[in-house]
PQR file with spaces between the fields and no chain letter, atoms N, CA, C, O and H, PARSE charges and radii, in Angstrom:
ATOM       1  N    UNK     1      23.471   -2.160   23.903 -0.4000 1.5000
ATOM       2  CA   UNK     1      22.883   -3.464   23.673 -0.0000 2.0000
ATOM       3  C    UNK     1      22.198   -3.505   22.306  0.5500 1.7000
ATOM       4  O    UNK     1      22.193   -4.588   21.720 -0.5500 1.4000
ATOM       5  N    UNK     2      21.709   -2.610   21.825 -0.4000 1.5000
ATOM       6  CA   UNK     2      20.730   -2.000   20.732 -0.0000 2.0000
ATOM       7  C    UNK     2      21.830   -2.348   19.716  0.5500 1.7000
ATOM       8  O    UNK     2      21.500   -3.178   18.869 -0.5500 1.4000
ATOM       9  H    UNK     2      21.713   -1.731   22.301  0.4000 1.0000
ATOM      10  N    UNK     3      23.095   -1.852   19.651 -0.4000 1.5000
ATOM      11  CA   UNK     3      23.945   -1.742   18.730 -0.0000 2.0000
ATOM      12  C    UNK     3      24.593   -3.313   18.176  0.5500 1.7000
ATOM      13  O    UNK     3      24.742   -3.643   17.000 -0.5500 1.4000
ATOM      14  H    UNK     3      23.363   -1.177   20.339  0.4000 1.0000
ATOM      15  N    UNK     4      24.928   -4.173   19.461 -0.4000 1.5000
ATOM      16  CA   UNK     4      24.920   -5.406   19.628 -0.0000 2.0000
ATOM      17  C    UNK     4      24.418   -6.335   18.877  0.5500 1.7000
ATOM      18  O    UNK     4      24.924   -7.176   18.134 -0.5500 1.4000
ATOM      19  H    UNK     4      24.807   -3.904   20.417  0.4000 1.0000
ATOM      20  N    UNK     5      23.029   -5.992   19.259 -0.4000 1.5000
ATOM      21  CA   UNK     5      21.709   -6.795   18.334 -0.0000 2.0000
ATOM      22  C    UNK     5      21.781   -6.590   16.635  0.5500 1.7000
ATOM      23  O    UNK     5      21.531   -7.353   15.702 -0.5500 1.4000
ATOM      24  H    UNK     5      22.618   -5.308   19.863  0.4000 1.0000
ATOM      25  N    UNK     6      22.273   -5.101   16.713 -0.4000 1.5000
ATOM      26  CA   UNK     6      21.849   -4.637   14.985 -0.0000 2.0000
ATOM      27  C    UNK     6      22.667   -5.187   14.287  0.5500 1.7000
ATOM      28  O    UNK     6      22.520   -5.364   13.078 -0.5500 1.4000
ATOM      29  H    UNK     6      22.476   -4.481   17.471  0.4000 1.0000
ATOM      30  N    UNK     7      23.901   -5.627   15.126 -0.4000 1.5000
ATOM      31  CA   UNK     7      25.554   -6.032   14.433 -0.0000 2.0000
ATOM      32  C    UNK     7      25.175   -7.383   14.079  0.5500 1.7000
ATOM      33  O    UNK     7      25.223   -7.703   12.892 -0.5500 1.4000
ATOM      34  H    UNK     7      24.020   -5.483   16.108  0.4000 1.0000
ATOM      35  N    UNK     8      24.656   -8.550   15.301 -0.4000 1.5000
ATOM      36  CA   UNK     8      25.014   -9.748   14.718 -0.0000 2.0000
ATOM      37  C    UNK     8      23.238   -9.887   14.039  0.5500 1.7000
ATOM      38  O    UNK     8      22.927  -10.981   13.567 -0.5500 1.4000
ATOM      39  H    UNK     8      24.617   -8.291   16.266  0.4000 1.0000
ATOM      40  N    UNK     9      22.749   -9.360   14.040 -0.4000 1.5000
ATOM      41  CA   UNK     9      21.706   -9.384   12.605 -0.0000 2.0000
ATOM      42  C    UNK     9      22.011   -9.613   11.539  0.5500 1.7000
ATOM      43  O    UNK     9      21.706  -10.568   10.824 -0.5500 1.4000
ATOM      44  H    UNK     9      23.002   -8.472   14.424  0.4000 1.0000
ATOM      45  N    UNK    10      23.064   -8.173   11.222 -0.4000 1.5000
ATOM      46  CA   UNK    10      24.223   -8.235    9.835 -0.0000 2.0000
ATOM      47  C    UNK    10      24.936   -9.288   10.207  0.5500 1.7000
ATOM      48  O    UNK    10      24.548  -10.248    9.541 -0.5500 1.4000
ATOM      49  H    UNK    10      23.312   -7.397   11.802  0.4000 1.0000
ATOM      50  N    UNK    11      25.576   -9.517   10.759 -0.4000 1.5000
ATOM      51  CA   UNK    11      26.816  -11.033   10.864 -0.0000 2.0000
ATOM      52  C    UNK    11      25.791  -12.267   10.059  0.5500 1.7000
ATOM      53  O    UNK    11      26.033  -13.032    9.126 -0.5500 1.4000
ATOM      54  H    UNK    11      25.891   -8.737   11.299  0.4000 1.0000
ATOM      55  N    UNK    12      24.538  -12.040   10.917 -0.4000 1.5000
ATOM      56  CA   UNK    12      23.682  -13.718   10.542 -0.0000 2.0000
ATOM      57  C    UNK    12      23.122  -13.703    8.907  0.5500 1.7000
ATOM      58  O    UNK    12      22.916  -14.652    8.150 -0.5500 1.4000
ATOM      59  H    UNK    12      24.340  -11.419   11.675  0.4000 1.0000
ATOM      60  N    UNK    13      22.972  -12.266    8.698 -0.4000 1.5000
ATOM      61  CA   UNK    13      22.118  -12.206    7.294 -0.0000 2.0000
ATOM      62  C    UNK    13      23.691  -12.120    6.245  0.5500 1.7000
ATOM      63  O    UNK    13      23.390  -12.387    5.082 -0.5500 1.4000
ATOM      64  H    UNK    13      23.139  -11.496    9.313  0.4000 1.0000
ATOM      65  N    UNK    14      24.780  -11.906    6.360 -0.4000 1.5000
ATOM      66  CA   UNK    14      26.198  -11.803    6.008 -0.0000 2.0000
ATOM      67  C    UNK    14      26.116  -13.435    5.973  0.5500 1.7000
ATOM      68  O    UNK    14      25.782  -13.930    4.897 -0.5500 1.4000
ATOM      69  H    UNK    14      25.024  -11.689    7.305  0.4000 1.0000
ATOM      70  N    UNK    15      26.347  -14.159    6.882 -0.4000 1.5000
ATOM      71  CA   UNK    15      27.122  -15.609    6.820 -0.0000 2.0000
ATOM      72  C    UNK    15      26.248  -16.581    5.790  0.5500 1.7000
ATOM      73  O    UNK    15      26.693  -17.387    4.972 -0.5500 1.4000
ATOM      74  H    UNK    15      26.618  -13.757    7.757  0.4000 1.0000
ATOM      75  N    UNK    16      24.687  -16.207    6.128 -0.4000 1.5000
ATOM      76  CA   UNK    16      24.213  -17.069    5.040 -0.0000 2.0000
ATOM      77  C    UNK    16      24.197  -16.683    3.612  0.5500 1.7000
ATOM      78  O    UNK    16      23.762  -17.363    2.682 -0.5500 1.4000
ATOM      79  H    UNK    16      24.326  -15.553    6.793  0.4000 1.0000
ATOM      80  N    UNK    17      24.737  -15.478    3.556 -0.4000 1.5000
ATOM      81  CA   UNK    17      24.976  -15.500    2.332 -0.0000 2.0000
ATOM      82  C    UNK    17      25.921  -15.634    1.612  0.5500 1.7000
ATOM      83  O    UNK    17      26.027  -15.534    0.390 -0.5500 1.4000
ATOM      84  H    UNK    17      25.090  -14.926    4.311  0.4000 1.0000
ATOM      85  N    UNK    18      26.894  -15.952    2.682 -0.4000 1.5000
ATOM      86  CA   UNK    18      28.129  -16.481    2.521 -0.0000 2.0000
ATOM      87  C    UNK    18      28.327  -17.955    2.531  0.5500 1.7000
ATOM      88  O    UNK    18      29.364  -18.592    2.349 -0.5500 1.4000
ATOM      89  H    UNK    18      26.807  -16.032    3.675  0.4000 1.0000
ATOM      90  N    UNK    19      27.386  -18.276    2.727 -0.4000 1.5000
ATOM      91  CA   UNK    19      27.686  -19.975    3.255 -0.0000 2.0000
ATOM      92  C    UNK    19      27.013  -19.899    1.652  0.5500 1.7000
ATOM      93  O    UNK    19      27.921  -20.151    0.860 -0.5500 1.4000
ATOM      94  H    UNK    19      26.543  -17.758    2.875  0.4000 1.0000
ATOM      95  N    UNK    20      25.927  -19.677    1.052 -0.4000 1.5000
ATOM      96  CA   UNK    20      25.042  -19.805   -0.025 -0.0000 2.0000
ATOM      97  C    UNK    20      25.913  -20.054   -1.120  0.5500 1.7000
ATOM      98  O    UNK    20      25.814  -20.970   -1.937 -0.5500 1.4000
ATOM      99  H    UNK    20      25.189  -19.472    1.696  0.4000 1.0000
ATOM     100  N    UNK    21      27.108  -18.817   -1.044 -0.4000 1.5000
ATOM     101  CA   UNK    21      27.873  -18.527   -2.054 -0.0000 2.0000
ATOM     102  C    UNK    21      28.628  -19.194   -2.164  0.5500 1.7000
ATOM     103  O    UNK    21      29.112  -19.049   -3.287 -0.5500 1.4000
ATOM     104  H    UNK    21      27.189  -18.073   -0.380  0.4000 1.0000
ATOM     105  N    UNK    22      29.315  -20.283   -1.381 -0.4000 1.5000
ATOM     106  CA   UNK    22      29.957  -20.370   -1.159 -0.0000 2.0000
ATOM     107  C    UNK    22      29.581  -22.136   -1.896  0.5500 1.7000
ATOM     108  O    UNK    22      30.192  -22.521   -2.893 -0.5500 1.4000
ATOM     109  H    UNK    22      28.921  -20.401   -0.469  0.4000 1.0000
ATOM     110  N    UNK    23      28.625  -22.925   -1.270 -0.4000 1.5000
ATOM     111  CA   UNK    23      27.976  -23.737   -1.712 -0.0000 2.0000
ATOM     112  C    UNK    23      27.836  -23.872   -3.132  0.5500 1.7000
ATOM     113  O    UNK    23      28.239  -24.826   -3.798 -0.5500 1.4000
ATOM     114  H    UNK    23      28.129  -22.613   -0.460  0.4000 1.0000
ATOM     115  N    UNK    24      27.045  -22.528   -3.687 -0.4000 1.5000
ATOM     116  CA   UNK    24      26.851  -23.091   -4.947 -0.0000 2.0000
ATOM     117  C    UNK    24      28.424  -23.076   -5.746  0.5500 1.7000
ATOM     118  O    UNK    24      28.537  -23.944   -6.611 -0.5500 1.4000
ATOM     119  H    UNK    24      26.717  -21.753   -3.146  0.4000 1.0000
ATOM     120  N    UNK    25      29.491  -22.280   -5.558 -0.4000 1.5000
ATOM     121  CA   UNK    25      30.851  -22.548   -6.311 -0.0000 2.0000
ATOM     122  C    UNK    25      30.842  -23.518   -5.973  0.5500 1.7000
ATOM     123  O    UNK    25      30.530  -24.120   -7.001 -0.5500 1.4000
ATOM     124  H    UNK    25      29.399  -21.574   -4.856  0.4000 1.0000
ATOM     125  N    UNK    26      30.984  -24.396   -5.061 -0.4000 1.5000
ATOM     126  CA   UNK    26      31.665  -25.930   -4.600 -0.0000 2.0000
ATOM     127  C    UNK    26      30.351  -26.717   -5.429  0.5500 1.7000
ATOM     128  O    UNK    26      30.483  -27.939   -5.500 -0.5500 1.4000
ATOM     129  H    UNK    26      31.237  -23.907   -4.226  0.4000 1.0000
ATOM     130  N    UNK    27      29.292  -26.225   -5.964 -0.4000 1.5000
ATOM     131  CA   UNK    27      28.729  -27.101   -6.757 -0.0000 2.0000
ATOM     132  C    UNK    27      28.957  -26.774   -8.174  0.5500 1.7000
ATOM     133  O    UNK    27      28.804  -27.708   -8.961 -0.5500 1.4000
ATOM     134  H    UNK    27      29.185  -25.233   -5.907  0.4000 1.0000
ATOM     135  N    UNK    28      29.240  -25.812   -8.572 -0.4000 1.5000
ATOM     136  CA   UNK    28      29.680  -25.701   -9.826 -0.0000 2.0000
ATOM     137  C    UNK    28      31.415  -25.965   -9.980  0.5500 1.7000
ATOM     138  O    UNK    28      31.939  -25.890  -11.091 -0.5500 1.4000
ATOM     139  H    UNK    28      29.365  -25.053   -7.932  0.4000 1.0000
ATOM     140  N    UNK    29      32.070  -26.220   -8.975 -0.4000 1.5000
ATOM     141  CA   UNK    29      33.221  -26.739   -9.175 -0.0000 2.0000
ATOM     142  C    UNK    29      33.672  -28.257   -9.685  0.5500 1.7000
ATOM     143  O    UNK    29      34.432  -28.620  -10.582 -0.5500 1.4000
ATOM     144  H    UNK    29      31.644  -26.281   -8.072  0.4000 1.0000
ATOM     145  N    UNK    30      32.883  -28.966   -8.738 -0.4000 1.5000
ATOM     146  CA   UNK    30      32.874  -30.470   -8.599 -0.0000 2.0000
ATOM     147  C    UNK    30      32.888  -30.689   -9.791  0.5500 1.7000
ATOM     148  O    UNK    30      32.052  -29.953  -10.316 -0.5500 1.4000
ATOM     149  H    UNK    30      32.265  -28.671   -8.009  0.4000 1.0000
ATOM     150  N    UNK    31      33.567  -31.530  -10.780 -0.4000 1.5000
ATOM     151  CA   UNK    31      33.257  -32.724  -12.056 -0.0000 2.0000
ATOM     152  C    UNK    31      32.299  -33.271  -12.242  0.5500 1.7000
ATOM     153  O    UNK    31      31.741  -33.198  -11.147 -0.5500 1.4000
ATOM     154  H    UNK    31      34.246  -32.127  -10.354  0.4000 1.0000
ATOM     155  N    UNK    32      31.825  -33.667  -12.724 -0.4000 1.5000
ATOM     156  CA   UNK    32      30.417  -34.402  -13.419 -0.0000 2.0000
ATOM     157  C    UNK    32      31.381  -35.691  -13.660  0.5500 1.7000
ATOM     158  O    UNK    32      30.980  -36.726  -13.127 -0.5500 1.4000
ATOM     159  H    UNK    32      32.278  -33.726  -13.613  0.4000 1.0000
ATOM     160  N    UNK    33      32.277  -35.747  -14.198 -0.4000 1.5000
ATOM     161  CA   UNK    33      32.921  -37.075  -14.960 -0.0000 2.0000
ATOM     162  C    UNK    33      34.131  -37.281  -14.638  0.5500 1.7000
ATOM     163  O    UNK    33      34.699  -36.425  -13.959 -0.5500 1.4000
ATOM     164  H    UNK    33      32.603  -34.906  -14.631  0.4000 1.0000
ATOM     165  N    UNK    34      34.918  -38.620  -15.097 -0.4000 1.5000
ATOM     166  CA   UNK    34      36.460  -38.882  -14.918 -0.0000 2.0000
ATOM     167  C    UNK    34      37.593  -37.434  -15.647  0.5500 1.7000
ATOM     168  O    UNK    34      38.489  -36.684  -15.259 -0.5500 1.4000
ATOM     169  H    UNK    34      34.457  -39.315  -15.649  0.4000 1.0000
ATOM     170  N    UNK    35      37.083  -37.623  -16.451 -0.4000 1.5000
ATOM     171  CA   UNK    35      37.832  -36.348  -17.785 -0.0000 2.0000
ATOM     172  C    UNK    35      37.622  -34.898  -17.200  0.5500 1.7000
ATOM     173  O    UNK    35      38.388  -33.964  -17.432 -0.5500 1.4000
ATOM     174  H    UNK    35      36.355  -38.232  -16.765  0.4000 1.0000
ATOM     175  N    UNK    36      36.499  -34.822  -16.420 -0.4000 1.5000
ATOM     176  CA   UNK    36      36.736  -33.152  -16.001 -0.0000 2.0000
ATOM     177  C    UNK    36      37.219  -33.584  -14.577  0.5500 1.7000
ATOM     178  O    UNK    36      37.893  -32.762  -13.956 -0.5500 1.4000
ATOM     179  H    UNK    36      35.876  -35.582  -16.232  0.4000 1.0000
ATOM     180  N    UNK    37      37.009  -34.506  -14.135 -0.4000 1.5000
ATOM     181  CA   UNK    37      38.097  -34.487  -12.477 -0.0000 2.0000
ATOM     182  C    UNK    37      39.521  -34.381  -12.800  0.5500 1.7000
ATOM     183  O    UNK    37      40.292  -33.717  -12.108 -0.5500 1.4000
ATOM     184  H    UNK    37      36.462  -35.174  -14.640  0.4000 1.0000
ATOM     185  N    UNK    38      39.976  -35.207  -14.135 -0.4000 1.5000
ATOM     186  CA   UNK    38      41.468  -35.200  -14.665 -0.0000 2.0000
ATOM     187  C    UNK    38      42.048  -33.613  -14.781  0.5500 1.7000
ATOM     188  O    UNK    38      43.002  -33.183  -14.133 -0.5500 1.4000
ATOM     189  H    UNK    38      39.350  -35.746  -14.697  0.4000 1.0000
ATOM     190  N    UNK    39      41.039  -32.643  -16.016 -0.4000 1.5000
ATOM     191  CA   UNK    39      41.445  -31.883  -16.515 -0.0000 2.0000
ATOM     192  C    UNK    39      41.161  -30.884  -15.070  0.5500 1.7000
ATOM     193  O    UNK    39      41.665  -29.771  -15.219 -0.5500 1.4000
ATOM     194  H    UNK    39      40.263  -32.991  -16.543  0.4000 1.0000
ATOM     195  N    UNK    40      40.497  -31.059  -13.790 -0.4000 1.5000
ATOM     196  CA   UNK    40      40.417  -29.949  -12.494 -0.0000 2.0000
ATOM     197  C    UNK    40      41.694  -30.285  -11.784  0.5500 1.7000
ATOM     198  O    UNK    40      42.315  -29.434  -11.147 -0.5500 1.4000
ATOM     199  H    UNK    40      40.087  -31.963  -13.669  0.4000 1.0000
ATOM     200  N    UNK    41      42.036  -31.387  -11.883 -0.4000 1.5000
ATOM     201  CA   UNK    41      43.533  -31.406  -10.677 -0.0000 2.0000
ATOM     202  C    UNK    41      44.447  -30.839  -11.778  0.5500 1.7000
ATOM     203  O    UNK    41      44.682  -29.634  -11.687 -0.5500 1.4000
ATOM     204  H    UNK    41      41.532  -32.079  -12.400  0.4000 1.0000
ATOM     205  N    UNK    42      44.812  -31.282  -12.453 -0.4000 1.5000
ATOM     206  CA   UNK    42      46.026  -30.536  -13.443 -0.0000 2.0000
ATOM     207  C    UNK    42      45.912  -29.380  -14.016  0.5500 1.7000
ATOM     208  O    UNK    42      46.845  -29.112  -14.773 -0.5500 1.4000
ATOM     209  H    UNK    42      44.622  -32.261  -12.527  0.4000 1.0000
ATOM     210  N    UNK    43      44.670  -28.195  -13.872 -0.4000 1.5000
ATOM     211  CA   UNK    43      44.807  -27.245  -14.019 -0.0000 2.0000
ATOM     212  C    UNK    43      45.439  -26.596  -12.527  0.5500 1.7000
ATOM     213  O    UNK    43      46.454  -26.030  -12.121 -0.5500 1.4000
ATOM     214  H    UNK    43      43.912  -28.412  -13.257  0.4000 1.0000
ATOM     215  N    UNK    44      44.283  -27.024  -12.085 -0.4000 1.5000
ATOM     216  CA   UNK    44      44.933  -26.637  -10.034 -0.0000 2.0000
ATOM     217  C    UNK    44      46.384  -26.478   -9.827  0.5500 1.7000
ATOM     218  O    UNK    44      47.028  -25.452   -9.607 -0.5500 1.4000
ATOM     219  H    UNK    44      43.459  -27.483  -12.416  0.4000 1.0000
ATOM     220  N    UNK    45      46.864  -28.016   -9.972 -0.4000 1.5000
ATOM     221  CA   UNK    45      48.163  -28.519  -10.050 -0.0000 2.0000
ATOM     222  C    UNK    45      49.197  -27.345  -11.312  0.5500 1.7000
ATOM     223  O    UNK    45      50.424  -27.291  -11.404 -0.5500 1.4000
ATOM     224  H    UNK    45      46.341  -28.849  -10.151  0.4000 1.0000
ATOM     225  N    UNK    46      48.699  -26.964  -11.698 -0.4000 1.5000
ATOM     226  CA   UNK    46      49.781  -26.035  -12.745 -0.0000 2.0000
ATOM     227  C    UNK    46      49.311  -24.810  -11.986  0.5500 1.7000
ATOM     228  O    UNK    46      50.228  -24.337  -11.316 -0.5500 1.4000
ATOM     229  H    UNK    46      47.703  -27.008  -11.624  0.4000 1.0000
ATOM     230  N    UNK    47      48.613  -24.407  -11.923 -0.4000 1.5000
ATOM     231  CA   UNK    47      48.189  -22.640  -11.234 -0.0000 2.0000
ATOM     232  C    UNK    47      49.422  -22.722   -9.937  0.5500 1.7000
ATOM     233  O    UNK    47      50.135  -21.768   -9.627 -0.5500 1.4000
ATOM     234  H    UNK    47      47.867  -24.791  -12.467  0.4000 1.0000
ATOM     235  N    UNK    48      49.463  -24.014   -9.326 -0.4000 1.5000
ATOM     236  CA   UNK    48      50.283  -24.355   -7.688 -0.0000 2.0000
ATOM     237  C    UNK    48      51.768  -23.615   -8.577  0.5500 1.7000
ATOM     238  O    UNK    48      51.916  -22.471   -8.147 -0.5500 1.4000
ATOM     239  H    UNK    48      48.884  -24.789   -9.578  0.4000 1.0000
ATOM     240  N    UNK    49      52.339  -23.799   -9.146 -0.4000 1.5000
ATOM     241  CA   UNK    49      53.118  -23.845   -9.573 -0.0000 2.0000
ATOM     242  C    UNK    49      53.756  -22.562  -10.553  0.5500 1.7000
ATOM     243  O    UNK    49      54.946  -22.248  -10.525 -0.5500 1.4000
ATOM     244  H    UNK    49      52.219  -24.728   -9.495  0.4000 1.0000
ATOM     245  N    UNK    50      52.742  -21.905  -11.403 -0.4000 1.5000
ATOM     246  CA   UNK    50      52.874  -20.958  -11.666 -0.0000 2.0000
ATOM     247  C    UNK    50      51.712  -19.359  -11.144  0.5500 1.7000
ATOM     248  O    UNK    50      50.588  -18.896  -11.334 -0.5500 1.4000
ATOM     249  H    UNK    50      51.775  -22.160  -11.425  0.4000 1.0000
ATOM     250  N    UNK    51      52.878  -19.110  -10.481 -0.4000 1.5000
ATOM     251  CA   UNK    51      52.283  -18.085   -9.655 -0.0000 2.0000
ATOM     252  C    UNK    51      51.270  -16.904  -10.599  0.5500 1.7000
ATOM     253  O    UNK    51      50.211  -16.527  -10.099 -0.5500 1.4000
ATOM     254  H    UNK    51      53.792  -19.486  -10.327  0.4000 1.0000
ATOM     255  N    UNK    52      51.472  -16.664  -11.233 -0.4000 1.5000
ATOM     256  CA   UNK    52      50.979  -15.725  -12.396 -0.0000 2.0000
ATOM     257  C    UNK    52      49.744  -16.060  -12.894  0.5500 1.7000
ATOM     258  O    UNK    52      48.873  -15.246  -13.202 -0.5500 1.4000
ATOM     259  H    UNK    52      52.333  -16.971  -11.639  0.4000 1.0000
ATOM     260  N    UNK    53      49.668  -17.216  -12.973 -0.4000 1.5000
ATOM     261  CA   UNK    53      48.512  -18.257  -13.679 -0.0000 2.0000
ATOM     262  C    UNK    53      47.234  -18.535  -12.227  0.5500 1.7000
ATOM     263  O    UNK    53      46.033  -18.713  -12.428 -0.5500 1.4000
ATOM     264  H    UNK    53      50.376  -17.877  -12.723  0.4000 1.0000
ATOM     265  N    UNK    54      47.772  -18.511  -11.097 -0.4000 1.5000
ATOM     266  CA   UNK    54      47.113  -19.014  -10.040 -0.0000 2.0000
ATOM     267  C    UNK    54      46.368  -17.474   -9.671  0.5500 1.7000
ATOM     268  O    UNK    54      45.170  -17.222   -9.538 -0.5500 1.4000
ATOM     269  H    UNK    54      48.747  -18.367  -10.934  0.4000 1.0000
ATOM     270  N    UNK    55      47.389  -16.697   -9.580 -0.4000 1.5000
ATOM     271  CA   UNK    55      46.731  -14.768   -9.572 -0.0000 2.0000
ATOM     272  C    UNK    55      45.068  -14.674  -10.556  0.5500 1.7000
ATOM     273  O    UNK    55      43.946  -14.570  -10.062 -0.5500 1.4000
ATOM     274  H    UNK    55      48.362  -16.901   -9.688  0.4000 1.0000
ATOM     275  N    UNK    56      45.406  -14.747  -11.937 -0.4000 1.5000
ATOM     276  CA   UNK    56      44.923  -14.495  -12.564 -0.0000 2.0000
ATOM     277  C    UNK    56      43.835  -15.211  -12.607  0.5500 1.7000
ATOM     278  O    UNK    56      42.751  -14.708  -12.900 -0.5500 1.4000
ATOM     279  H    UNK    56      46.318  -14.831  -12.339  0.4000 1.0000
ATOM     280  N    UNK    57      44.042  -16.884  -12.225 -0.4000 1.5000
ATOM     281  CA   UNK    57      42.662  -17.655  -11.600 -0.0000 2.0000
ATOM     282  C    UNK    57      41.778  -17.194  -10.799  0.5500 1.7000
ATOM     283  O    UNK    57      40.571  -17.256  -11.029 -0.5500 1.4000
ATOM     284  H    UNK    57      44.923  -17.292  -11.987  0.4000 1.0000
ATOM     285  N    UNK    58      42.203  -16.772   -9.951 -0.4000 1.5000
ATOM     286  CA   UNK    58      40.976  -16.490   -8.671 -0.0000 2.0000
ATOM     287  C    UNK    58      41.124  -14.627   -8.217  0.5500 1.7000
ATOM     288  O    UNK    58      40.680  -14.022   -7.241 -0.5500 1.4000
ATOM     289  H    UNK    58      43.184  -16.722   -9.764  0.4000 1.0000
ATOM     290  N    UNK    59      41.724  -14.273   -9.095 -0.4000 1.5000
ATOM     291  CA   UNK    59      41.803  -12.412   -8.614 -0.0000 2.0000
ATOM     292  C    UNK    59      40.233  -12.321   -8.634  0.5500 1.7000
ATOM     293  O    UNK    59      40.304  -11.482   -7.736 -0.5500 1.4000
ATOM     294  H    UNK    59      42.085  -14.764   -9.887  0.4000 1.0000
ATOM     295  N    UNK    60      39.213  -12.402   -8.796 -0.4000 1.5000
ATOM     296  CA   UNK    60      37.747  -12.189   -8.405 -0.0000 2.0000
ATOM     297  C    UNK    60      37.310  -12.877   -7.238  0.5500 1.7000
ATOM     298  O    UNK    60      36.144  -12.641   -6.923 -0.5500 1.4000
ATOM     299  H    UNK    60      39.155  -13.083   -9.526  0.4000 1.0000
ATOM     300  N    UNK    61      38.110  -13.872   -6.327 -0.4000 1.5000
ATOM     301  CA   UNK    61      37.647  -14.949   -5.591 -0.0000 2.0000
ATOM     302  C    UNK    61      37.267  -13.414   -4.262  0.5500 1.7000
ATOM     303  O    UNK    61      37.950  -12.420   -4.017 -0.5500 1.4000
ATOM     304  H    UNK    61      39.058  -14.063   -6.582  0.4000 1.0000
ATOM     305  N    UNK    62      36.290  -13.739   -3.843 -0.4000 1.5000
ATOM     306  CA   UNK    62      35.409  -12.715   -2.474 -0.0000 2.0000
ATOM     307  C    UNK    62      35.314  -11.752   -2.992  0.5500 1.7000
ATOM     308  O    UNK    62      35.847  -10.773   -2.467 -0.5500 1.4000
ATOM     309  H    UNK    62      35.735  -14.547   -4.042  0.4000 1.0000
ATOM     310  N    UNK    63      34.511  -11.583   -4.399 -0.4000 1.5000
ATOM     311  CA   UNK    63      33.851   -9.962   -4.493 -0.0000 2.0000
ATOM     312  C    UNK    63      32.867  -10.404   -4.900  0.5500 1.7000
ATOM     313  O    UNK    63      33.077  -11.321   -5.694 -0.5500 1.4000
ATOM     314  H    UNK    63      34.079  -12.378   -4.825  0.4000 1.0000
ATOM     315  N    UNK    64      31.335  -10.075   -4.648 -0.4000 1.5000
ATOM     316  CA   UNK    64      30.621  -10.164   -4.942 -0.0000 2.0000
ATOM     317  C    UNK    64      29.681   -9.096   -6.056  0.5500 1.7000
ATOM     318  O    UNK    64      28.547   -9.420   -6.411 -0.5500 1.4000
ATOM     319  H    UNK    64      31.164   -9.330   -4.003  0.4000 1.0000
């Protein structure tokens, strides 16, 4: 039971810092303006497409 408890301790102190992290990218992602919402889908939209380009985008995405 001891072991139980110690686990989802880590799970709860893990998720919020996952949820944290997770939050502030989706706030530093978002556009401020028309011109950076333009230039975020058509980079997206080209990474979809070239596989190499989409790798090299997010190869850091979940390491902290």
């Amino acid at each position: 039971m001891e072991a139980i408890e110690g686990y989802e301790a880590e799970m709860r102190d893990y998720g919020f810092r996952a949820v944290k992290s997770s939050l502030r990218a989706m706030q530093q992602a978002i556009p401020q303006s028309d011109a950076r919402l333009l230039m975020s889908r058509t980079l997206f939209r080209l990474a979809e497409r070239v596989p190499a380009l989409k790798r090299w985008m997010f190869r850091d995405m979940g390491d902290e």
